[in-house]
Backbone as XML, in Angstrom:
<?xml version="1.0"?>
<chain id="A" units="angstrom">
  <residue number="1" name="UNK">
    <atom name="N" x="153.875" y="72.350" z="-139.746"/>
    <atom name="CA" x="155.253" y="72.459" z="-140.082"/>
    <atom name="C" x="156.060" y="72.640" z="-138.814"/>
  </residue>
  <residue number="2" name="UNK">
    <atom name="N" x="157.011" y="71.925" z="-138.540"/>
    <atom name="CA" x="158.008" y="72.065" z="-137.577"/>
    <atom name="C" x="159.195" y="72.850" z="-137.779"/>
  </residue>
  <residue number="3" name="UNK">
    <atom name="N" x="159.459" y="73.847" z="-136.690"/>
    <atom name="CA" x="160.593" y="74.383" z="-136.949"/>
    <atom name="C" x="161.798" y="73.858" z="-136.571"/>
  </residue>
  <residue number="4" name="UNK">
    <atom name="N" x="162.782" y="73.410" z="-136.675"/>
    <atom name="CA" x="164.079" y="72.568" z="-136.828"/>
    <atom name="C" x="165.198" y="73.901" z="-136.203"/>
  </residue>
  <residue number="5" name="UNK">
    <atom name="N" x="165.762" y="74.222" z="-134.884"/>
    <atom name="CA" x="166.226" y="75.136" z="-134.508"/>
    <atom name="C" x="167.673" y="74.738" z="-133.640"/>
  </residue>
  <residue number="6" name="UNK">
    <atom name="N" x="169.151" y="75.424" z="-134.704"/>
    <atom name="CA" x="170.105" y="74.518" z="-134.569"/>
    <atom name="C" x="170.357" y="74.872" z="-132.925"/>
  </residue>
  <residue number="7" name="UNK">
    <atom name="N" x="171.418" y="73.594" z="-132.595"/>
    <atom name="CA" x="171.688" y="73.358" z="-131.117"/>
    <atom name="C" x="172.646" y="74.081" z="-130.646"/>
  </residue>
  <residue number="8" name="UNK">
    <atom name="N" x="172.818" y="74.850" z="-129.524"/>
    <atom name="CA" x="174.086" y="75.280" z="-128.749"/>
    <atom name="C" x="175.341" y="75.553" z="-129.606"/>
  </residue>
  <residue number="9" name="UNK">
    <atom name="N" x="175.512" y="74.398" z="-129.086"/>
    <atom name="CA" x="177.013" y="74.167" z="-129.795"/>
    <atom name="C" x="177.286" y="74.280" z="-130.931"/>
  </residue>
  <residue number="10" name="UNK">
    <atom name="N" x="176.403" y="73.901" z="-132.055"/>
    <atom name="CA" x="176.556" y="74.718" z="-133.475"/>
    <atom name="C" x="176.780" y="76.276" z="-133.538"/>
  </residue>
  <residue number="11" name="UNK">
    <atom name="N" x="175.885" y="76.643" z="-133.082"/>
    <atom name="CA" x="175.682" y="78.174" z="-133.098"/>
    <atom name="C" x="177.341" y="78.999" z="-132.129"/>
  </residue>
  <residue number="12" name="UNK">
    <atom name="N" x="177.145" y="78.208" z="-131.225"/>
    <atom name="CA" x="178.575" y="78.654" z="-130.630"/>
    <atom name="C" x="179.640" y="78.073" z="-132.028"/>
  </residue>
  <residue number="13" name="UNK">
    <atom name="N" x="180.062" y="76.807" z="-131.980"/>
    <atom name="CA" x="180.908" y="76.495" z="-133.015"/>
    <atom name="C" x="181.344" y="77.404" z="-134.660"/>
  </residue>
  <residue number="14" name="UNK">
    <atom name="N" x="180.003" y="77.885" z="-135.113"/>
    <atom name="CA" x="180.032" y="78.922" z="-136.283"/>
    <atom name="C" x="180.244" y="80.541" z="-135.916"/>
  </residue>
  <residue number="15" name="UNK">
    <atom name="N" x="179.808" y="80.685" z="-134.528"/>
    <atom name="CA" x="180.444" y="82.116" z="-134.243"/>
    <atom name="C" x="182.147" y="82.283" z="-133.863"/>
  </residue>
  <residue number="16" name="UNK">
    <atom name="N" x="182.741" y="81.669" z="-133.454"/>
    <atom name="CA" x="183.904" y="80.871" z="-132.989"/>
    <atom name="C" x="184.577" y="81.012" z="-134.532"/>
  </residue>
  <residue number="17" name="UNK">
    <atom name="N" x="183.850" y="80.138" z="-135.362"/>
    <atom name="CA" x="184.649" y="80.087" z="-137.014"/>
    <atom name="C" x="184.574" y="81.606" z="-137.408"/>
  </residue>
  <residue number="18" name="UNK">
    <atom name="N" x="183.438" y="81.878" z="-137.291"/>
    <atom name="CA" x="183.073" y="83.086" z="-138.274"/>
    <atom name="C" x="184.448" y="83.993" z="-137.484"/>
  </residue>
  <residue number="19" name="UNK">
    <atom name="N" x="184.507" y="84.108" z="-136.426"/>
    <atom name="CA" x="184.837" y="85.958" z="-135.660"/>
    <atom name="C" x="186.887" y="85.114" z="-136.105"/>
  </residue>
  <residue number="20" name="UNK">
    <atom name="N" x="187.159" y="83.917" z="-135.935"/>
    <atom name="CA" x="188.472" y="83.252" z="-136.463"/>
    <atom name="C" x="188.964" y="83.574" z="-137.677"/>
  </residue>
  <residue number="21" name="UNK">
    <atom name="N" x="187.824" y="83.693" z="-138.529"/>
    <atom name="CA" x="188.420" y="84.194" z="-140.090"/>
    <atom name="C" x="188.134" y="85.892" z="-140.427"/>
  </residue>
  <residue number="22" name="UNK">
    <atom name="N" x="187.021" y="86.339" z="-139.663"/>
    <atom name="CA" x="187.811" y="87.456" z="-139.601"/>
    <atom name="C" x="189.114" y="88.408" z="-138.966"/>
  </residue>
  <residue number="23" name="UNK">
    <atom name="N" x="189.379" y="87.965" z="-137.872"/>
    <atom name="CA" x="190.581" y="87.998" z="-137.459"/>
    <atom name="C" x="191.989" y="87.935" z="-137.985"/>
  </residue>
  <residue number="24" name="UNK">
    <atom name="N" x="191.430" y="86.750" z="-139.171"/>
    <atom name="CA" x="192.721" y="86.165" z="-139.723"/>
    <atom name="C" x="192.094" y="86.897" z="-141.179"/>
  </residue>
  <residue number="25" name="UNK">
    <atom name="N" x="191.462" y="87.501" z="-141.507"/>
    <atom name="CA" x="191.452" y="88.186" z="-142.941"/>
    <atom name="C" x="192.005" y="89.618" z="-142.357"/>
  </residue>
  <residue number="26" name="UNK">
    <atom name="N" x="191.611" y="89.888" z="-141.626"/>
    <atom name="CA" x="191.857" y="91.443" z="-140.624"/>
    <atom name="C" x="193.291" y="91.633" z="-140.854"/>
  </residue>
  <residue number="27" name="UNK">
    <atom name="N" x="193.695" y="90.413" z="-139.860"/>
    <atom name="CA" x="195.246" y="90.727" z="-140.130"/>
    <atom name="C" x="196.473" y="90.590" z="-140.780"/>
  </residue>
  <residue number="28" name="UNK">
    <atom name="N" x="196.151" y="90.092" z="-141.788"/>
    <atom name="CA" x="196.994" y="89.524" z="-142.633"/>
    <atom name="C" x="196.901" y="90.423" z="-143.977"/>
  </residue>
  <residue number="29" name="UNK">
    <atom name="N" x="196.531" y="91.342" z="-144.022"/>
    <atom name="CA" x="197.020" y="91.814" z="-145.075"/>
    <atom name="C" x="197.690" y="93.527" z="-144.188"/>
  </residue>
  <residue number="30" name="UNK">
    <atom name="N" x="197.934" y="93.574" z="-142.847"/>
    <atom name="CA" x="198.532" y="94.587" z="-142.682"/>
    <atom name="C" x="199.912" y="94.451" z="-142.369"/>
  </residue>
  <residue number="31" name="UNK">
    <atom name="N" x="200.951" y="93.165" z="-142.033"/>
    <atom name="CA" x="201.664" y="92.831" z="-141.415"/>
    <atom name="C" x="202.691" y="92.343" z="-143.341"/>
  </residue>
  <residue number="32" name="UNK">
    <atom name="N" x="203.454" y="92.822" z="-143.231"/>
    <atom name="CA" x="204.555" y="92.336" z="-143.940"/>
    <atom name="C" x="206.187" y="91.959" z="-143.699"/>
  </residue>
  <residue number="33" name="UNK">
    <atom name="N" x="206.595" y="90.897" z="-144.383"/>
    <atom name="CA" x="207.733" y="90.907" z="-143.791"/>
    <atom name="C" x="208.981" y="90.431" z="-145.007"/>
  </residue>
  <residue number="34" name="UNK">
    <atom name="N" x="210.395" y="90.909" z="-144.477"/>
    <atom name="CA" x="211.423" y="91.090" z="-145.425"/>
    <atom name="C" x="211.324" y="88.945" z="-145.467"/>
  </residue>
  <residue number="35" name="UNK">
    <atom name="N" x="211.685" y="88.796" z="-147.070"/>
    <atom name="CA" x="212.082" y="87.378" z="-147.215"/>
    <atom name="C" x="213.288" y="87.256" z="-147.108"/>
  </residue>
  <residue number="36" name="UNK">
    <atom name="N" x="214.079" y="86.219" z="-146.391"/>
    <atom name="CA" x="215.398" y="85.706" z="-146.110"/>
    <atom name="C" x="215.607" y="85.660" z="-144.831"/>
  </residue>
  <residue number="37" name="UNK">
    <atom name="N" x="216.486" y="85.763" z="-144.561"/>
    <atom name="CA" x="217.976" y="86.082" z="-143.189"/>
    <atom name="C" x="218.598" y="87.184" z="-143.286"/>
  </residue>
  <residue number="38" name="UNK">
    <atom name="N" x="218.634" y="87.847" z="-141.681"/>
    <atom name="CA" x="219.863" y="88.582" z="-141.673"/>
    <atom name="C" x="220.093" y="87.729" z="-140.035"/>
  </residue>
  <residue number="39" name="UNK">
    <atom name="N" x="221.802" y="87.622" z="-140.477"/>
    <atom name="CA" x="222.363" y="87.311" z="-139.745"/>
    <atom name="C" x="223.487" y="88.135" z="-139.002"/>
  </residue>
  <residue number="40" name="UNK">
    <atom name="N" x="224.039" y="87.858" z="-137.982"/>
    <atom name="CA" x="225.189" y="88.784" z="-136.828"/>
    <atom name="C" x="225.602" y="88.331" z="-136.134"/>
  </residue>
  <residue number="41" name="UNK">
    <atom name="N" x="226.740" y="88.736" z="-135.591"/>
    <atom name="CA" x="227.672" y="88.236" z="-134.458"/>
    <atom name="C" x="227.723" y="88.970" z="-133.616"/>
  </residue>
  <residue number="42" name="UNK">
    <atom name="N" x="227.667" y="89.304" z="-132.584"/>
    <atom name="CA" x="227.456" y="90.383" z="-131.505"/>
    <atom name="C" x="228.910" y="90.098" z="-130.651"/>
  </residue>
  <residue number="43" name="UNK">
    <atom name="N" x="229.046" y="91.462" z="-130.263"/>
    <atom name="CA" x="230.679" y="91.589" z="-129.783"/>
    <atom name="C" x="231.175" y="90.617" z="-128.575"/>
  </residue>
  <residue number="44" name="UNK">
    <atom name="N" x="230.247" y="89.313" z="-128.338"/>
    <atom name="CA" x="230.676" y="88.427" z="-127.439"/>
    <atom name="C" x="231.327" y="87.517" z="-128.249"/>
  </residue>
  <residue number="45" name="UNK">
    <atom name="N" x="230.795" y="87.500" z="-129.803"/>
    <atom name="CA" x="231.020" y="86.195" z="-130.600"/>
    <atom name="C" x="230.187" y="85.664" z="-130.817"/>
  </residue>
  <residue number="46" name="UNK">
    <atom name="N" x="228.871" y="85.596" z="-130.598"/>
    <atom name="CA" x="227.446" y="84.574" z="-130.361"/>
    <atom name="C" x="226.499" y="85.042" z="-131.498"/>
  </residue>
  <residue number="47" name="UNK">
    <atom name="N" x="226.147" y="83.911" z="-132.383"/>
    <atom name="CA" x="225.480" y="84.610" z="-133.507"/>
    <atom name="C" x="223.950" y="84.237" z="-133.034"/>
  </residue>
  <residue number="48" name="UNK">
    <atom name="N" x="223.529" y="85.147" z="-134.366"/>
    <atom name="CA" x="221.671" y="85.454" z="-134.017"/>
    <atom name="C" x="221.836" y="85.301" z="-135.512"/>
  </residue>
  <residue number="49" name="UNK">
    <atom name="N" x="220.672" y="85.084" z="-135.940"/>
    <atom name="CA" x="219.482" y="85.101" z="-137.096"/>
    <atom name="C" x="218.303" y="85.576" z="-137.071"/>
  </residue>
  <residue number="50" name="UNK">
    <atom name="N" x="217.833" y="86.358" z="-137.557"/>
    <atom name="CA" x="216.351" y="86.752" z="-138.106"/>
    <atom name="C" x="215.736" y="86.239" z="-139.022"/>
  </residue>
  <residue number="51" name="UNK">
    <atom name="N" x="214.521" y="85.714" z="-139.266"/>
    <atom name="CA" x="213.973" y="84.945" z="-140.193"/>
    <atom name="C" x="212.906" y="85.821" z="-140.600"/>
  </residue>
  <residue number="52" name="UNK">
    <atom name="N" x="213.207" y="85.952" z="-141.493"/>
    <atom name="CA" x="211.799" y="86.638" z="-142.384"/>
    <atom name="C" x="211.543" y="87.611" z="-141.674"/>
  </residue>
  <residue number="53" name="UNK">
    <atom name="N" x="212.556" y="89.044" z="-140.947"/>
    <atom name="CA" x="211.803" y="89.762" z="-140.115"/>
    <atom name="C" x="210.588" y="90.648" z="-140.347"/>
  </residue>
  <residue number="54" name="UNK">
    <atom name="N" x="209.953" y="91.458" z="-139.820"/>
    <atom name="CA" x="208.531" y="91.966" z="-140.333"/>
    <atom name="C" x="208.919" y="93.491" z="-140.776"/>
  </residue>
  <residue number="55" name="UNK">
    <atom name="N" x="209.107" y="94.049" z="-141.656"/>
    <atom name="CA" x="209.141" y="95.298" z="-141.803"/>
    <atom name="C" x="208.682" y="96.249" z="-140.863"/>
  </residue>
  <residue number="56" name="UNK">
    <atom name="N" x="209.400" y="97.747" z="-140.585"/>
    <atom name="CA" x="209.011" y="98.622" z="-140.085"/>
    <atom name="C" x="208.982" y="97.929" z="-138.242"/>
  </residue>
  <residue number="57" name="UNK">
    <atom name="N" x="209.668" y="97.364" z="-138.036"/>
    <atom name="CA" x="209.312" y="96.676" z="-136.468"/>
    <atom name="C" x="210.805" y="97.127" z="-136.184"/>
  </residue>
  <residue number="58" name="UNK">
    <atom name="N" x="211.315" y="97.518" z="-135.098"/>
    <atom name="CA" x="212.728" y="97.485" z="-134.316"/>
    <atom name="C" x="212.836" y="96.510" z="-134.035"/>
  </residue>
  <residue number="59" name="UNK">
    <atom name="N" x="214.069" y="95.664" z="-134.176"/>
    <atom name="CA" x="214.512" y="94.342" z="-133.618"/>
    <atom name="C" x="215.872" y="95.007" z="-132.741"/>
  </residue>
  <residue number="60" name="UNK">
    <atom name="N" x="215.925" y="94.475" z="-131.542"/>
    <atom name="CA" x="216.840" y="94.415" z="-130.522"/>
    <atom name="C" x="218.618" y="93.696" z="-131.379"/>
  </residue>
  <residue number="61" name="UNK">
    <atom name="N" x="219.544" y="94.487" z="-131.699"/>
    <atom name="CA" x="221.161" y="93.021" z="-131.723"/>
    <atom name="C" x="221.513" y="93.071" z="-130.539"/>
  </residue>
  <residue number="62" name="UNK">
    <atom name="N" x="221.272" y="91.769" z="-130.118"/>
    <atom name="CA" x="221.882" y="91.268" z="-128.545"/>
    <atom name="C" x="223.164" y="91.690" z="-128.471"/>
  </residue>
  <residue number="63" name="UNK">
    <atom name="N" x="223.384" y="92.558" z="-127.212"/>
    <atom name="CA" x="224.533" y="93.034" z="-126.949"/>
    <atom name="C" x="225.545" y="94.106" z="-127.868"/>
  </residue>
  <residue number="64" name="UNK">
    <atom name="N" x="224.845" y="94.314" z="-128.941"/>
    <atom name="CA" x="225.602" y="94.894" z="-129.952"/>
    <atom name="C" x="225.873" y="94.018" z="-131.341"/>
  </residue>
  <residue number="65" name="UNK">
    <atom name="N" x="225.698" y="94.262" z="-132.303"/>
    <atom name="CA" x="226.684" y="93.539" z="-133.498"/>
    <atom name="C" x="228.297" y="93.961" z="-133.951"/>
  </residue>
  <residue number="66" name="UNK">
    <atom name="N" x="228.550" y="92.663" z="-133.981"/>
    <atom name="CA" x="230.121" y="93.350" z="-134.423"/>
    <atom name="C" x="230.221" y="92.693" z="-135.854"/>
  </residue>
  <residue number="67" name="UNK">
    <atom name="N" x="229.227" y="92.299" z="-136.146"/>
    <atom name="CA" x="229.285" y="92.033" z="-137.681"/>
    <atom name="C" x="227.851" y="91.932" z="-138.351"/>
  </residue>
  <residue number="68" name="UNK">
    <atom name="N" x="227.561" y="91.893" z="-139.585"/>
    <atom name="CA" x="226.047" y="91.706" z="-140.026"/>
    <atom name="C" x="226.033" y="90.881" z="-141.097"/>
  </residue>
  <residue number="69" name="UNK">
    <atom name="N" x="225.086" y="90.115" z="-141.810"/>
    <atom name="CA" x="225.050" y="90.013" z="-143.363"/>
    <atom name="C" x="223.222" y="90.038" z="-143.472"/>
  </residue>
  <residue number="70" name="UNK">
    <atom name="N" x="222.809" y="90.385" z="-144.237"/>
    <atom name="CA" x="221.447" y="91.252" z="-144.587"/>
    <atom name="C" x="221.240" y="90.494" z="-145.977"/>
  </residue>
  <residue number="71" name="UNK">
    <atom name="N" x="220.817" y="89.059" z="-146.132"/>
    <atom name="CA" x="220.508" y="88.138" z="-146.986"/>
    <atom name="C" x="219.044" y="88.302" z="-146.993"/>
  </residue>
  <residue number="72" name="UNK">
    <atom name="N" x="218.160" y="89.188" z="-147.274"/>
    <atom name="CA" x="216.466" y="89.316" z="-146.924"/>
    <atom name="C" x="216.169" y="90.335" z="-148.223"/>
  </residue>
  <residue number="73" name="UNK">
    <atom name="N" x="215.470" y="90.446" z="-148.678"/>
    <atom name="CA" x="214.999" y="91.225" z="-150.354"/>
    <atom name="C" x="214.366" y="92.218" z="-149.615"/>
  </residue>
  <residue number="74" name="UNK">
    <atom name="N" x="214.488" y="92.992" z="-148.186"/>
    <atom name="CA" x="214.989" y="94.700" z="-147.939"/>
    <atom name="C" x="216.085" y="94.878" z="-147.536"/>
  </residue>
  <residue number="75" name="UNK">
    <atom name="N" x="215.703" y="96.564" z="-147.442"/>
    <atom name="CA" x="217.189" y="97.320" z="-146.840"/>
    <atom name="C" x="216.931" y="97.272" z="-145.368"/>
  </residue>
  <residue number="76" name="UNK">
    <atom name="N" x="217.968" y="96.950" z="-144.728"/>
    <atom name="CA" x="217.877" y="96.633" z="-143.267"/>
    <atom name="C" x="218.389" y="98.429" z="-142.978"/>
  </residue>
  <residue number="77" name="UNK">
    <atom name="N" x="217.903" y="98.775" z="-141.807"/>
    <atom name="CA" x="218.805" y="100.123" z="-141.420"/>
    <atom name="C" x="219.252" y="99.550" z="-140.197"/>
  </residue>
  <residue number="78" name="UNK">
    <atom name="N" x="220.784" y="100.119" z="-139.632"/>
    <atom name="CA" x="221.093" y="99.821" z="-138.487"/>
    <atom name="C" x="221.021" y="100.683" z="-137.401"/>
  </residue>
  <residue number="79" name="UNK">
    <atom name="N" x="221.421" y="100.868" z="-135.981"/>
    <atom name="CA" x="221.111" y="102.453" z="-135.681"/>
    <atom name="C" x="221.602" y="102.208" z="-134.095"/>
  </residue>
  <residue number="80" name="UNK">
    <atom name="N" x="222.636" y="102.875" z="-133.724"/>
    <atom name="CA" x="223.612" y="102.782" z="-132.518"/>
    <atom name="C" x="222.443" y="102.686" z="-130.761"/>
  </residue>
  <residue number="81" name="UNK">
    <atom name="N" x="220.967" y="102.836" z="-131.378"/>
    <atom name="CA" x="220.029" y="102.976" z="-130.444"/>
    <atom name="C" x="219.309" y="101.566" z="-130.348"/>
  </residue>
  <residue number="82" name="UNK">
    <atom name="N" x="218.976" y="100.784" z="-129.845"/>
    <atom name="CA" x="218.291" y="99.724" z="-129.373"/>
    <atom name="C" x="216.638" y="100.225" z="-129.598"/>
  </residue>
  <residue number="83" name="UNK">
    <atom name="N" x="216.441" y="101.264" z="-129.737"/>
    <atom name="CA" x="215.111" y="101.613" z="-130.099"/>
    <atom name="C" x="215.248" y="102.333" z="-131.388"/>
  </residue>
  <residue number="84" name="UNK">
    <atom name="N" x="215.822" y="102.064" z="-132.364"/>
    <atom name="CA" x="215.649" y="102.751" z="-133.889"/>
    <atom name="C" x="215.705" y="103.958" z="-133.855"/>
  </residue>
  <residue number="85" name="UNK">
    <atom name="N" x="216.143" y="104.864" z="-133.051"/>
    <atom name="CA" x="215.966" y="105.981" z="-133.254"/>
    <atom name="C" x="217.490" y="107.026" z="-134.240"/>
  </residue>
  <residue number="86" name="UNK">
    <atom name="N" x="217.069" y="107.892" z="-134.148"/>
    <atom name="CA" x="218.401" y="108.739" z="-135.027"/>
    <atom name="C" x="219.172" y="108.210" z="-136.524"/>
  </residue>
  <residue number="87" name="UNK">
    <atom name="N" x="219.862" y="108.591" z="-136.600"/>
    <atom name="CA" x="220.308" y="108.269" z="-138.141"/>
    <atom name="C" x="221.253" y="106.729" z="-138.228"/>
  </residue>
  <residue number="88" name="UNK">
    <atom name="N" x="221.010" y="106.031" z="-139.044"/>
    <atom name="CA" x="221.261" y="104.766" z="-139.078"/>
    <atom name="C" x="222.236" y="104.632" z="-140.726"/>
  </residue>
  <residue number="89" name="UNK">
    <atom name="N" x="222.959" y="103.520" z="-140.060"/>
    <atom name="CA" x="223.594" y="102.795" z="-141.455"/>
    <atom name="C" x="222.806" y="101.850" z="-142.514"/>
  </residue>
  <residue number="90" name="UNK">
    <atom name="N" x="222.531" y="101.998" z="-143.734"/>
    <atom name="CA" x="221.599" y="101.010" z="-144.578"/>
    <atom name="C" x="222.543" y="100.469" z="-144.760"/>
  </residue>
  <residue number="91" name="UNK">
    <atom name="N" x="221.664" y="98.485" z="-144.945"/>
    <atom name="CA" x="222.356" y="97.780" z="-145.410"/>
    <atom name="C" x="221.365" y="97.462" z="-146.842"/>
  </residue>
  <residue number="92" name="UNK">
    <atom name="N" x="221.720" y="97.363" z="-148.041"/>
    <atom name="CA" x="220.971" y="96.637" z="-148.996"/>
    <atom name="C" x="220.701" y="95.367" z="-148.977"/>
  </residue>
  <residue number="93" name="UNK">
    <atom name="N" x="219.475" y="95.306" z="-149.658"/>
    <atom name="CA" x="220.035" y="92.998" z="-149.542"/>
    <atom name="C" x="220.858" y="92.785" z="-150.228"/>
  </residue>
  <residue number="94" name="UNK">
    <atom name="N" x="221.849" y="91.484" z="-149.966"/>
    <atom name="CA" x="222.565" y="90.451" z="-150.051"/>
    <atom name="C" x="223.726" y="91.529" z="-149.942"/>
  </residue>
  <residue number="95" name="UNK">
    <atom name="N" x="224.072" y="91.694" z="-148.573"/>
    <atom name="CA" x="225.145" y="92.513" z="-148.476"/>
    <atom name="C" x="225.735" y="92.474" z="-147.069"/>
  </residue>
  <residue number="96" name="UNK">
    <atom name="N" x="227.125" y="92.401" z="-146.610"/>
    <atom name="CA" x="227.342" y="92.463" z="-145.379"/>
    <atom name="C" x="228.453" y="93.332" z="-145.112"/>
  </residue>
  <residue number="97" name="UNK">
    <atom name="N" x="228.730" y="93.489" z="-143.466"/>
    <atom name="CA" x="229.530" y="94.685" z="-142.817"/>
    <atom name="C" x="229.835" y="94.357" z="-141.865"/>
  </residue>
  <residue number="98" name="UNK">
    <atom name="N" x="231.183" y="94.813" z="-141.198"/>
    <atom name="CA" x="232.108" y="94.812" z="-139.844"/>
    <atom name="C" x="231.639" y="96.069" z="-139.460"/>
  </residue>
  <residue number="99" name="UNK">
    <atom name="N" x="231.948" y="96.033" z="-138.285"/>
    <atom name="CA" x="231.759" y="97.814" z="-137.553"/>
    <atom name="C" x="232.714" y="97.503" z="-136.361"/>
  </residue>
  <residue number="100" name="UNK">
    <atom name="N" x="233.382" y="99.017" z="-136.789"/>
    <atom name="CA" x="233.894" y="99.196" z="-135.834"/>
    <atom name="C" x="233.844" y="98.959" z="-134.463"/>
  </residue>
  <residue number="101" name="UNK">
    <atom name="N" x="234.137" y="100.247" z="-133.361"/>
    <atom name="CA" x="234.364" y="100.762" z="-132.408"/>
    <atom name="C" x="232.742" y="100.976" z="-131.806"/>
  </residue>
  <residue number="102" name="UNK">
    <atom name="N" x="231.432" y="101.549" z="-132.750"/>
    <atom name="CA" x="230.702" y="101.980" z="-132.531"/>
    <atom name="C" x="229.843" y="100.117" z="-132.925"/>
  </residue>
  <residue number="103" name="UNK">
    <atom name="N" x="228.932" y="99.323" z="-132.079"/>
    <atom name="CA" x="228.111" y="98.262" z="-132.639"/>
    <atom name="C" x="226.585" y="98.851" z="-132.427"/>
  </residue>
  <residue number="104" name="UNK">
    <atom name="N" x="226.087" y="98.479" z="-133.805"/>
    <atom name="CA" x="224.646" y="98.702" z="-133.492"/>
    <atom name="C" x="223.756" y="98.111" z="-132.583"/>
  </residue>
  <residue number="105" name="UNK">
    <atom name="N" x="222.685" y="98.479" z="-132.142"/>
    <atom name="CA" x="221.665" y="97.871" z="-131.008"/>
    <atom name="C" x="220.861" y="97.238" z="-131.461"/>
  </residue>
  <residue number="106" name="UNK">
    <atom name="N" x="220.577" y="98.040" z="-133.012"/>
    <atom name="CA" x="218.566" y="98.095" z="-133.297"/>
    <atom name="C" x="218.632" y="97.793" z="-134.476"/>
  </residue>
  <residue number="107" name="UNK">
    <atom name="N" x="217.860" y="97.680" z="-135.128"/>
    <atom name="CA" x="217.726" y="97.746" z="-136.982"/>
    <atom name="C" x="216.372" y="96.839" z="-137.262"/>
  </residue>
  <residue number="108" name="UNK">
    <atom name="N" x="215.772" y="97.837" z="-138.415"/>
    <atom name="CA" x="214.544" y="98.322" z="-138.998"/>
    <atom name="C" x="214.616" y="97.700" z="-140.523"/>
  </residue>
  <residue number="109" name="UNK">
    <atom name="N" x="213.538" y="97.071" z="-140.868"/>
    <atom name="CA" x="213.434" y="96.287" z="-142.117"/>
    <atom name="C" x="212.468" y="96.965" z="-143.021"/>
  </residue>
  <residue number="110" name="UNK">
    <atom name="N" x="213.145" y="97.149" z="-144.282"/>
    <atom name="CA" x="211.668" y="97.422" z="-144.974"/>
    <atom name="C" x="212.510" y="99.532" z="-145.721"/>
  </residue>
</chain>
């Protein structure tokens, strides 16, 4: 009886697959993210969009927002800190806001 013993490159090729789908089973069920847009105008005038942002992550508003709309199925929080910190304005979904004097930096999904 001969033993039949697969080649190199198979064995590389299926470890490669194998360690790929765990990776991708690993991470995908820890990462969530709000569905929709929120959109802003930042106090230059220059708008931004977020697409589908990921919950619980700080996102940077370039330069400040001087306006928002929060079209995404969470509550966005806003927060005068570029790093989320301290007490923040909620926005609900499908809802938007001007701000004053004070523009937010940061805001937190989820």
């Amino acid at each position: 009886m001969r033993l039949v013993r697969p080649r190199g490159n198979v064995v590389r090729a299926a470890i490669a697959l194998g360690t790929a789908a765990a990776l991708f089973c690993g991470l995908s069920t820890g990462a969530q993210a709000a569905t929709g847009d929120f959109t802003y105008v930042n106090v230059n005038g220059d708008d931004f969009t977020l697409h589908d942002p990921a919950n619980g992550e700080c996102f940077l508003l370039v330069s400040g927002a001087r306006s928002a709309a929060n079209h995404t199925n969470a509550t966005a929080t806003l927060f005068a800190e570029q790093s989320c910190e301290g007490s923040g304005l909620t926005m609900p979904p499908n809802t938007s806001a001007s701000f004053g004097g004070a523009a937010p930096h940061g805001v937190r999904f989820g």
